[in-house]
C-alpha positions as a Markdown table, in Angstrom:
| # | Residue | x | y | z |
|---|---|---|---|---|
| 1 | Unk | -57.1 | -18.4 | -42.6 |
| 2 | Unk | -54.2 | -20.2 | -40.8 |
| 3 | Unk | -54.7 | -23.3 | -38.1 |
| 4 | Unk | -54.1 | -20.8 | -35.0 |
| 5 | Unk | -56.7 | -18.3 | -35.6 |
| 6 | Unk | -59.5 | -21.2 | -36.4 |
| 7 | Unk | -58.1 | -22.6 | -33.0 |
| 8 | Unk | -58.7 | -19.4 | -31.1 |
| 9 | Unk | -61.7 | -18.4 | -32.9 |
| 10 | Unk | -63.2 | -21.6 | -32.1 |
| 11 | Unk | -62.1 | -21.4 | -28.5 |
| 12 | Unk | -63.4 | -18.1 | -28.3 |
| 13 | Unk | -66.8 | -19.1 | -29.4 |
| 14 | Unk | -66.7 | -21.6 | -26.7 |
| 15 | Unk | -66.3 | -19.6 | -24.0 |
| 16 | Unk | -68.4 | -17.4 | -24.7 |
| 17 | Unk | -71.6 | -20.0 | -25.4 |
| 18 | Unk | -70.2 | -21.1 | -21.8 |
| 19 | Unk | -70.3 | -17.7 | -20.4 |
| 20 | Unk | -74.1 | -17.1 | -21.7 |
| 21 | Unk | -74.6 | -20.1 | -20.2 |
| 22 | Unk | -74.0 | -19.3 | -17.1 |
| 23 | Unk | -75.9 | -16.2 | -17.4 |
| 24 | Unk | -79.3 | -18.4 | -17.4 |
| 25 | Unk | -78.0 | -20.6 | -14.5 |
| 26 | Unk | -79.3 | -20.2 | -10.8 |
| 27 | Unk | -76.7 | -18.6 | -8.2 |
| 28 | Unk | -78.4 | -19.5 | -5.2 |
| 29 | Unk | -78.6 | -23.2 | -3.7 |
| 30 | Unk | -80.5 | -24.5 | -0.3 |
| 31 | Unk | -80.0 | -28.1 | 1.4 |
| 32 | Unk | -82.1 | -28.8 | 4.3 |
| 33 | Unk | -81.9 | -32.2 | 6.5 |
| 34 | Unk | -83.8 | -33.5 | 9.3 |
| 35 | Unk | -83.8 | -35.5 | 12.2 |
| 36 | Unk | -86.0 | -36.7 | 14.8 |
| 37 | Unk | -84.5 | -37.1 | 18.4 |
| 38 | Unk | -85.9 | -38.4 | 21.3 |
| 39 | Unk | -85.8 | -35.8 | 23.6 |
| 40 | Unk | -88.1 | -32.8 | 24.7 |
| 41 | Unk | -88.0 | -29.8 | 22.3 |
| 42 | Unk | -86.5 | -27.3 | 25.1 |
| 43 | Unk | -83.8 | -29.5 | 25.8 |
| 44 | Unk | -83.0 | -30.0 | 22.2 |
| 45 | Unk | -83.2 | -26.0 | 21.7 |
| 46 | Unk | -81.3 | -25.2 | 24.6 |
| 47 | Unk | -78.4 | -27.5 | 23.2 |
| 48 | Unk | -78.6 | -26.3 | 19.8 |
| 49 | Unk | -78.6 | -22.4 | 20.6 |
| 50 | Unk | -75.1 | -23.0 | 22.2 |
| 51 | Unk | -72.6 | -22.7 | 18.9 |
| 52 | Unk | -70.0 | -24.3 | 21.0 |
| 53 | Unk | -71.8 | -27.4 | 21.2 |
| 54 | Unk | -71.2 | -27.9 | 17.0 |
| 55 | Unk | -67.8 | -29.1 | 18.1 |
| 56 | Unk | -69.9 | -32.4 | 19.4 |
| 57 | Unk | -72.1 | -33.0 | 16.3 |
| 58 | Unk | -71.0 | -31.4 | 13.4 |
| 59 | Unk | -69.2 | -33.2 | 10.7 |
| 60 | Unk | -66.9 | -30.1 | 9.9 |
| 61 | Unk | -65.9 | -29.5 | 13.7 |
| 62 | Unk | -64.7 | -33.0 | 13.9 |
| 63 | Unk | -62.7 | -33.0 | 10.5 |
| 64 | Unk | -60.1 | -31.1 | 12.5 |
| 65 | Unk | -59.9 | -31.7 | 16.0 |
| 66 | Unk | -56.8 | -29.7 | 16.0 |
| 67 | Unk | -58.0 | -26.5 | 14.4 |
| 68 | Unk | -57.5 | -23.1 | 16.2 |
| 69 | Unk | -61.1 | -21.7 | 17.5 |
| 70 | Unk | -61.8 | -18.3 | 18.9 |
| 71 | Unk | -64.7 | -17.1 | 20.3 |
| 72 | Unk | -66.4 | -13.6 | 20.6 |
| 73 | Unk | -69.1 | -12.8 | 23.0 |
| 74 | Unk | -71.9 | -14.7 | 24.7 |
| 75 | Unk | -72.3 | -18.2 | 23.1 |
| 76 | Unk | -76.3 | -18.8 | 23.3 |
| 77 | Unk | -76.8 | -15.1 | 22.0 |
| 78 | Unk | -77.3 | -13.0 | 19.2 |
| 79 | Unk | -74.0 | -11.6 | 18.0 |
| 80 | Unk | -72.0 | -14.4 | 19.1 |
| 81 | Unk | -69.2 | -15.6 | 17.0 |
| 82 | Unk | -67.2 | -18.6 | 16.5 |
| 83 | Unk | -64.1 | -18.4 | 14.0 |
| 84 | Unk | -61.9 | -21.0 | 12.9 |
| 85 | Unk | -58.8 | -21.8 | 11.2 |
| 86 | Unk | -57.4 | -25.4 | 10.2 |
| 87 | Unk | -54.7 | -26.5 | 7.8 |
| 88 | Unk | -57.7 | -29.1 | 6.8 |
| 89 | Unk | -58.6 | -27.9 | 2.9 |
| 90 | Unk | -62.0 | -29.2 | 3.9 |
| 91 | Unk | -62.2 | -26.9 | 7.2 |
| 92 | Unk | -60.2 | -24.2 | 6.1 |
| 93 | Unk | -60.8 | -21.0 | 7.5 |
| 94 | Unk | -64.0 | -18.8 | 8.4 |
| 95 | Unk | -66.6 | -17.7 | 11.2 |
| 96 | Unk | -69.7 | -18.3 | 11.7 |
| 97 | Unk | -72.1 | -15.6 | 14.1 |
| 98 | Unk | -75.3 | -16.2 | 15.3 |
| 99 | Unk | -77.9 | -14.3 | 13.6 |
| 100 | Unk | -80.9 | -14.8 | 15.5 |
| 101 | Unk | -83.1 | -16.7 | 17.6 |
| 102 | Unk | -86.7 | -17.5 | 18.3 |
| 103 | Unk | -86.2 | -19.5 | 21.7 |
| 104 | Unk | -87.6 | -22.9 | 21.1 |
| 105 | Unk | -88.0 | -22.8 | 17.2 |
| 106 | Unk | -85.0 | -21.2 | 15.9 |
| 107 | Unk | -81.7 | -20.2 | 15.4 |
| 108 | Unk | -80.0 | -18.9 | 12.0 |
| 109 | Unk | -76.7 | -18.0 | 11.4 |
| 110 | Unk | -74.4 | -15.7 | 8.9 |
| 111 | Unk | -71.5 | -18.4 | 7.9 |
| 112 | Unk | -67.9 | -16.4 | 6.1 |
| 113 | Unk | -66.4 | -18.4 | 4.5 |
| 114 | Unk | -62.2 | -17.2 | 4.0 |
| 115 | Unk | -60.2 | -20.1 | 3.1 |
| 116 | Unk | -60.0 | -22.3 | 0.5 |
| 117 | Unk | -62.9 | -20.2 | -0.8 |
| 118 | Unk | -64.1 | -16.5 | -0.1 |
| 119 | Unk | -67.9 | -16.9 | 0.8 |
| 120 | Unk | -71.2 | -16.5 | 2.6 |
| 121 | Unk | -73.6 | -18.6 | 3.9 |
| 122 | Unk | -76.9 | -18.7 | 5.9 |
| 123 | Unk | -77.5 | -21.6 | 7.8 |
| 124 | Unk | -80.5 | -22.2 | 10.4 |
| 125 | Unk | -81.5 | -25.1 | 12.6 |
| 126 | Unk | -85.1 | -25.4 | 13.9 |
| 127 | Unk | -87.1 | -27.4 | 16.3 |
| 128 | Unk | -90.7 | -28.4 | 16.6 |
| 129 | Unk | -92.5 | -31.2 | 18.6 |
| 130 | Unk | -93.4 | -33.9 | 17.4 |
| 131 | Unk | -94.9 | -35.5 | 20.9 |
| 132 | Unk | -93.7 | -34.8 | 24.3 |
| 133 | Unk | -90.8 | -36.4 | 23.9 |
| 134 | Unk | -89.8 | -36.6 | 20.1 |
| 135 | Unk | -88.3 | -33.3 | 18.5 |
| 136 | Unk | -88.2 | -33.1 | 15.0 |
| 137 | Unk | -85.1 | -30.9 | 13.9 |
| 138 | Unk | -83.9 | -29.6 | 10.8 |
| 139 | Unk | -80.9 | -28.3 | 9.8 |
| 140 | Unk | -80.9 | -26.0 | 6.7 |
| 141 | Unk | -77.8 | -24.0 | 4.8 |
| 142 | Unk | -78.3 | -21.9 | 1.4 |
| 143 | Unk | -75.8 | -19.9 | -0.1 |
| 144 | Unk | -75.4 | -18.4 | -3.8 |
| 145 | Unk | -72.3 | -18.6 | -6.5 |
| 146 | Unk | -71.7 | -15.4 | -8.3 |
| 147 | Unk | -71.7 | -15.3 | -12.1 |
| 148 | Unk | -69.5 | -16.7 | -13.5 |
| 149 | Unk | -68.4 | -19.1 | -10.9 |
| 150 | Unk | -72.4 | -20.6 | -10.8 |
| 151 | Unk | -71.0 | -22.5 | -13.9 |
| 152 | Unk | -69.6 | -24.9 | -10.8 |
| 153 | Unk | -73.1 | -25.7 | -9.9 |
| 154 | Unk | -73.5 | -27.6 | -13.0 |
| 155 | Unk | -70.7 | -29.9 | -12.3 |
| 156 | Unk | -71.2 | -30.2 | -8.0 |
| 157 | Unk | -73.7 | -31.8 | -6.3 |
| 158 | Unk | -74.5 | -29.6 | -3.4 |
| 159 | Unk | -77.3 | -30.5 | -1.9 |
| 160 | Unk | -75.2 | -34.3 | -2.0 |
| 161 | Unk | -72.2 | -32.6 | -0.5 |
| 162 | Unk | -73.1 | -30.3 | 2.0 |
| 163 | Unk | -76.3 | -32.7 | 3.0 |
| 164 | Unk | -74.2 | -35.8 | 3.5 |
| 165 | Unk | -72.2 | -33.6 | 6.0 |
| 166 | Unk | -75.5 | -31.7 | 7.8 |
| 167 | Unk | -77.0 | -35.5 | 8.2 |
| 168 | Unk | -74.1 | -36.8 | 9.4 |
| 169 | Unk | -73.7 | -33.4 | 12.0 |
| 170 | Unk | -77.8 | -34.7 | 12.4 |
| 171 | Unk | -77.0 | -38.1 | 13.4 |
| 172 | Unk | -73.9 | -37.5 | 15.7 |
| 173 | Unk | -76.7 | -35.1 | 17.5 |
| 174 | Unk | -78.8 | -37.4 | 17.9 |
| 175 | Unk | -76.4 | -39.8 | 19.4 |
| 176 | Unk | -75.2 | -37.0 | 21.6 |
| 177 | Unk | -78.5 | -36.3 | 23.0 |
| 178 | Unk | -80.3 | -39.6 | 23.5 |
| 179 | Unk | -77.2 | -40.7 | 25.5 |
C-alpha cells in the first residue's frame, strides 16, 4: 500500500470517529443571567416589553450604533418585529419578533439569525418581586446546533459568550433604570 492511500485512509477514519462523535453530542444549549434592580416590578416590565428599548441595554445593540433597524408593527405587542443589519461580523444581520407576553412576568421572543450565521433562537426575559421595590430579572436565550455543526459546541463556550453579553445587556439595564 503506497504513502497516499494510508494518508487518506487514516484521514478518513478520522472523520468519521469525529462525525459519530458528534452524533452523541447535545444540539441544544441555554444561558440564563439575572439581575436585581431597584425599581418596582411594573415599571421594570413595562420597560422590558418595549423591544425598542434593547437599543439602551443590550450589549449587541450598542456594538453598532450605526446599524440599519426596521421595525414592524406595535412595539410592546405580540407579533412585533425588530430587524437589523450591520456591517459589524458580531451584529450581522437578523430579526428578532416578540413571541409572547404574560404582562408583569414575561416576555419571549423568536430571534433569526441571517448573517454571519443562518439561525434561530428563543430568548425570554422575566420579572418577579423581590420586595416592593427590588425586581429580580432574568434574561434567558437557548438555541440548538444541528448535526454536524454541534461539533462547535465542544470547542465554544456558550454559555461564557452569549452570558458575558446578556449580563452586560443586564447591567447597562440596571443603570438605565435606577437613574
Amino acid at each position: 500500500m503506497n504513502l497516499l492511500l494510508k494518508i487518506l485512509i487514516v484521514i478518513a477514519i478520522a472523520v468519521a470517529v469525529i462525525l459519530l462523535v458528534a452524533l452523541f453530542l447535545k444540539k441544544e444549549y441555554d444561558i440564563e443571567r439575572e439581575i436585581t434592580i431597584k425599581k418596582p416590578r411594573k415599571v421594570v416590565f413595562d420597560y422590558l416589553k418595549f423591544l425598542k428599548n434593547q437599543n439602551n441595554y443590550s450589549k449587541w445593540q450598542m456594538m453598532d450604533p450605526n446599524m440599519k433597524q426596521e421595525y414592524k408593527g406595535t412595539d410592546g405587542t405580540v407579533g412585533f418585529v425588530s430587524s437589523w443589519e450591520s456591517n459589524v461580523k458580531n451584529v450581522g444581520k437578523g430579526s428578532q419578533s416578540i413571541k409572547k407576553i404574560v404582562d408583569g412576568e414575561k416576555i419571549e421572543y423568536d430571534i433569526h439569525f441571517i448573517k454571519p450565521f443562518e439561525g434561530k433562537a428563543i430568548a425570554y426575559m422575566t420579572t418577579d418581586s423581590l420586595s416592593e421595590m427590588e425586581t429580580k430579572v432574568k434574561w434567558g436565550f437557548g438555541s440548538r446546533m444541528n448535526y454536524p455543526m454541534n461539533l462547535m459546541l465542544l470547542f465554544m463556550n456558550m454559555d461564557k459568550m452569549v452570558g458575558n453579553d446578556l449580563t452586560t445587556g443586564l447591567t447597562n439595564l440596571k443603570g438605565v433604570l435606577e437613574k
